[in-house]
N, C-alpha and C positions, 0 to 999 in steps of 0.2 A: 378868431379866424372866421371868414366868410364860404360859406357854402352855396357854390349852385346846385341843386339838383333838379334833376331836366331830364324823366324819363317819360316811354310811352308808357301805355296801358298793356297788363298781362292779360292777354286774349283768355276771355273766360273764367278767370280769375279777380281779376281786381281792373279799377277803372285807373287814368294816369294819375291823377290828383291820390286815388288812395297809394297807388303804388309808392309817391315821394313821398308822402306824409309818415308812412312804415317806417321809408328808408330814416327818414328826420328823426322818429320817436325812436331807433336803434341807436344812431348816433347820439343824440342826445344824453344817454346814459353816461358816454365816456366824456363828450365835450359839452361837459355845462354850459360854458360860456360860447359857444360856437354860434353862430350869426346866421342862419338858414331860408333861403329863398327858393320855394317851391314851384316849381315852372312845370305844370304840366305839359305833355309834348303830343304828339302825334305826324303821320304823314302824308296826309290829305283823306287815309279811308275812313273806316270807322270812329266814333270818338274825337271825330277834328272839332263837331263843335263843342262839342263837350266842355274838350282840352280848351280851345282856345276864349271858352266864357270863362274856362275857373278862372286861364291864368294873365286875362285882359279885365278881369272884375267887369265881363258885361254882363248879359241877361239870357237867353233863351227864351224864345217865341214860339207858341204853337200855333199851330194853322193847319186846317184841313182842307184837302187837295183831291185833286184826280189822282188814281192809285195804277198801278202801270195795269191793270184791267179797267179802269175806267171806270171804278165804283171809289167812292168815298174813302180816306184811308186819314188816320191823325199824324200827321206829319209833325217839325217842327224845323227852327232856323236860330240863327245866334245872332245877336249883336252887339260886337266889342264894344270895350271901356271907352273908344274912342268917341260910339256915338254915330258914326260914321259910316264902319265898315262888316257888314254882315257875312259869315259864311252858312254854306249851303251841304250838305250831304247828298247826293243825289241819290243815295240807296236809301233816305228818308222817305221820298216821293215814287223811287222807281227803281224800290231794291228786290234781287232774288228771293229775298227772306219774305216779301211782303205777296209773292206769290205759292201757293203750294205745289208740290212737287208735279202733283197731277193735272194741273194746269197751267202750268210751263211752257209758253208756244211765243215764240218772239213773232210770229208774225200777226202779234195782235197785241203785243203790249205796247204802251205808251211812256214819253215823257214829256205829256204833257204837265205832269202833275212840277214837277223841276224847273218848267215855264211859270207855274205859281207862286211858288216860294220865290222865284228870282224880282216878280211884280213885287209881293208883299215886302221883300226888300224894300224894292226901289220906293212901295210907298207909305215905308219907315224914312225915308231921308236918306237911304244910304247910296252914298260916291263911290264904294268900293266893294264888289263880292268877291270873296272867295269861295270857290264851289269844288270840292271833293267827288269825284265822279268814280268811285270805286264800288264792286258788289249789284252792276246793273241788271236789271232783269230785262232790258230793252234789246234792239237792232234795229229801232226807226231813224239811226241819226240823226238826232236831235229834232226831226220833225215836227212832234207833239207839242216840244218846247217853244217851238217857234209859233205855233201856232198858239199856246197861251201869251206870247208875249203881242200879239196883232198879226202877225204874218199871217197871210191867205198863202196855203196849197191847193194851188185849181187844177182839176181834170180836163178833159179837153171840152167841156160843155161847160165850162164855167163854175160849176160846182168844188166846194171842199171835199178833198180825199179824208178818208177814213183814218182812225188809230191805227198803229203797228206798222211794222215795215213791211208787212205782206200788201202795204197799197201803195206803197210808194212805186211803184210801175204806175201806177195812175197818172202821176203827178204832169202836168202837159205844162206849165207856168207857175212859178212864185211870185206875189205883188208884197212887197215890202212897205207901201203907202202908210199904213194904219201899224206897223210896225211901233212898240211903246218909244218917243223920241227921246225920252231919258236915258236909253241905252247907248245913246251918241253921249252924253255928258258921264259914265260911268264907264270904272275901271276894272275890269275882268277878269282874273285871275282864275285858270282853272291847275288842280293838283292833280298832276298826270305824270305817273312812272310807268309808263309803258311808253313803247314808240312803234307800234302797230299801225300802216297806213290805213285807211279807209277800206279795201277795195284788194281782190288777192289772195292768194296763198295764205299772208301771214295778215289778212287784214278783218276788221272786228266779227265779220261773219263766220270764216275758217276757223277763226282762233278761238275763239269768246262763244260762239254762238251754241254748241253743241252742253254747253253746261246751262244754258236757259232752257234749255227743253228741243235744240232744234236737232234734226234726223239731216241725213246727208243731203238730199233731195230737197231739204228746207236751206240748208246753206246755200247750195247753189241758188236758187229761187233771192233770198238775202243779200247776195254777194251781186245776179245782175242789177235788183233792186236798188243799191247804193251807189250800182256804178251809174244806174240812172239819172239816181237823184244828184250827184255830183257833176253831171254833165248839166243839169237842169239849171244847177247853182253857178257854174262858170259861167250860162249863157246869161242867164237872168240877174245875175249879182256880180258878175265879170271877179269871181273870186277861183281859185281853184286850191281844194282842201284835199283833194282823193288821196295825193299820195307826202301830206303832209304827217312827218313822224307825228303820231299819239292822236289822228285825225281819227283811228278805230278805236279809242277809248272808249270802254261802256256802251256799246254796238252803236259807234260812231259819235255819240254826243260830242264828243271833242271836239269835230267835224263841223256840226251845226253850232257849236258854240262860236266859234270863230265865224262863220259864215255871216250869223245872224247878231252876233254882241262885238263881233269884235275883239274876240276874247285874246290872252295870250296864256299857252301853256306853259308851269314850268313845273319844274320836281317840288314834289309835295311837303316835304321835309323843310327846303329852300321857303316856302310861304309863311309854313307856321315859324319858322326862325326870325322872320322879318317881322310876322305880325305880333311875338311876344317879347320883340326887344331884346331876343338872346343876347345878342354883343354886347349890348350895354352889361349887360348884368353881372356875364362871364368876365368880362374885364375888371370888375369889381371883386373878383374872387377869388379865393386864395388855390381852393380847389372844386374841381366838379364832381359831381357821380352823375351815371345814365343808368338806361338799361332797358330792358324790354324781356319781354316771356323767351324768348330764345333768341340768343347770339348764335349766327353762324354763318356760309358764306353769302345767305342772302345780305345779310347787314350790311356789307359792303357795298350794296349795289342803292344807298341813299337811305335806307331805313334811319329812326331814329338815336339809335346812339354814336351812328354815323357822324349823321349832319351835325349832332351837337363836338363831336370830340373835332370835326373840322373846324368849326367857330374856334372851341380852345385852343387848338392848335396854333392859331392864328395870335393868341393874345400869351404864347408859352405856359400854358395853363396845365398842371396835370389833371387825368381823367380817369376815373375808375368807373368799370361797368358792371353791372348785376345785373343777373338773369335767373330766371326759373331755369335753366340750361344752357349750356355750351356743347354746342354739334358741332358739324364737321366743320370747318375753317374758322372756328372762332380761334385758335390760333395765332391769325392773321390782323388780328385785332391791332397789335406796336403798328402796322403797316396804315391804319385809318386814325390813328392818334390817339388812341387807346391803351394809357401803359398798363392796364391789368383790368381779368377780368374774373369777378366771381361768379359762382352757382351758387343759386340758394339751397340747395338739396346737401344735407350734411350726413346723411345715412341712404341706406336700400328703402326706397319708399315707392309704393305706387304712382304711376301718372294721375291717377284721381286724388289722391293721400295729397299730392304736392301743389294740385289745384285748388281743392280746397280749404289747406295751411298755406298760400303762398303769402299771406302780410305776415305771419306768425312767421314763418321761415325769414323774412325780407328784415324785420326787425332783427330777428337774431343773428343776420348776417352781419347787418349793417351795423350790431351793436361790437362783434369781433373787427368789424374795419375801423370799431370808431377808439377800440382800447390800442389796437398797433398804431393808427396815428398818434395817439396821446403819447406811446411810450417811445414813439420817436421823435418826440415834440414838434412836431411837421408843423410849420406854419408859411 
């Protein structure tokens, strides 16, 4: 028999590539002869490129960047098997994590550093980025980025405006001239599960901004700043992004991605499925397993044992998912294509107990799923 296995990564626990590899060495006990295709996963945030070098056999690239304060940081970038198509993490260049808590001020962080890696890309050869824009520490809307890719943000003197989104009220003109022109021949894919306009109540400033460091006084201050810089960009780029769903993704990046690349959003789960061939492989297989650190009713709304048990769906495949847990609406799982779902947790054990055994747990789950399929002779 043929096995996909096609899970994310257990936040904190194990990376995607170890999580299937566990599940593989559990089964394996029972099914000798069993056929296993390890498809690391992910859904645009953390770990996408990770995920998508193991399970495209490309590379990983390091490169040091502008860091969203504007000092040096070691970043890195992927580039699949194909040769071709590189993805980006934006929280590499311009993540929360890469700032400290006490220095948390979006009206001074940048992405420029996101505008770097997208060059070094492009002068790798590659036709196509995928870029992960989750975990931002920004709200310049994509400014900085644009500004490492050639874009001039002028004041009304002529001058470039400053990092952060506390200068984007500056901004009097964008000239697009010296813009990098490989940007016109490449395909931009960005992984956005959100659908937060720009601009607004529910837009990346109100929503988002208050977990970067910003005070109420500051959102507001963010909020007419973007509505600036979107008015700037309709007049001067004849584009209009303010109240496009996922345009306040990563304090607007979304926003500037499209304005400035062209970009096109879609659900993050949807990218990596494309970019590792899932259909092909699922079709090839008798049965799948997923899974991820907790099942529950976020899963439903695109996460990864989702998107995969949707593919199988498609090919009448059954699916089995494993988790470090099942919370509330994992129940709901028959309803996503999902016909059963385990926990790894076999007794009373601590949240830390279960972090730090979860491949020892994951084998020994996967070693009890892999003796009931034997003795049902499931093929």
């Amino acid at each position: 028999m043929r096995v996909v296995i096609a899970t994310d990564s257990f936040k904190g626990s194990a990376l995607a590539r170890e999580v299937a590899q566990a599940i593989a060495e559990g089964l394996k006990v029972a099914l000798k002869q069993a056929d296993f295709d390890l498809v690391p996963m992910a859904d645009g945030g953390e770990g996408t490129v990770e995920a998508l070098v193991e399970a495209t056999k490309g590379q990983v690239i390091p490169k040091r960047v502008t860091g969203p304060l504007g000092e040096p940081v070691n970043a890195f970038f992927g580039i699949l098997g194909d040769k071709e198509t590189a993805v980006i993490e934006m929280a590499a260049a311009a993540g929360l994590n890469l700032v400290p808590p006490e220095k948390r001020n979006p009206l001074v962080t940048t992405t420029y550093g996101v505008g770097e890696l997208i060059k070094a890309a492009l002068n790798n050869g590659c036709k196509r980025i995928i870029i992960g824009i989750g975990g931002s520490a920004t709200n310049d809307g994509g400014a900085g980025m644009a500004q490492a890719l050639g874009a001039k943000l002028l004041d009304e003197n002529g001058n470039e405006i400053g990092f952060g989104g506390g200068e984007l009220s500056k901004l009097a003109k964008i000239d697009v001239i010296s813009l990098d022109d490989r940007l016109k021949e490449t395909e931009i894919l960005v992984a956005c599960d959100v659908t937060n306009p720009l601009t607004g109540p529910n837009g990346a400033s109100a929503v988002y901004g208050p977990q970067k460091g910003a005070t109420p006084e500051m959102v507001k201050l963010l909020d007419e700043n973007l509505r600036h810089y979107a008015e700037i960009i309709r007049r001067d780029l004849g584009i209009d992004v303010e109240n496009v769903p996922g345009a306040g993704a990563a304090g607007g990046l979304g926003a500037g991605l499209m304005a400035f690349c062209q970009a096109k959003l879609k659900r993050g789960v949807e990218l990596v499925i494309q970019a590792v061939g899932l259909d092909e492989r699922i079709q090839k297989a008798d049965l799948v397993i997923t899974g991820e650190g907790k099942i529950d009713f976020q899963t439903g709304f695109g996460k990864v044992p989702y998107g995969v048990a949707q593919v199988a769906k498609r090919y009448n495949k059954p699916v089995v998912a494993i988790a470090g847990q099942l919370g509330e609406g994992s129940e709901k799982c028959r309803e996503w294509g999902i016909d059963a779902c385990f926990s790894i947790i076999n007794r009373p054990i601590s949240e830390q107990e279960a972090i730090s055994r979860a491949l020892a747990l994951l084998r020994r789950t996967a070693e009890e799923l892999g003796w009931l399929i034997k003795r049902l002779k499931f093929v």
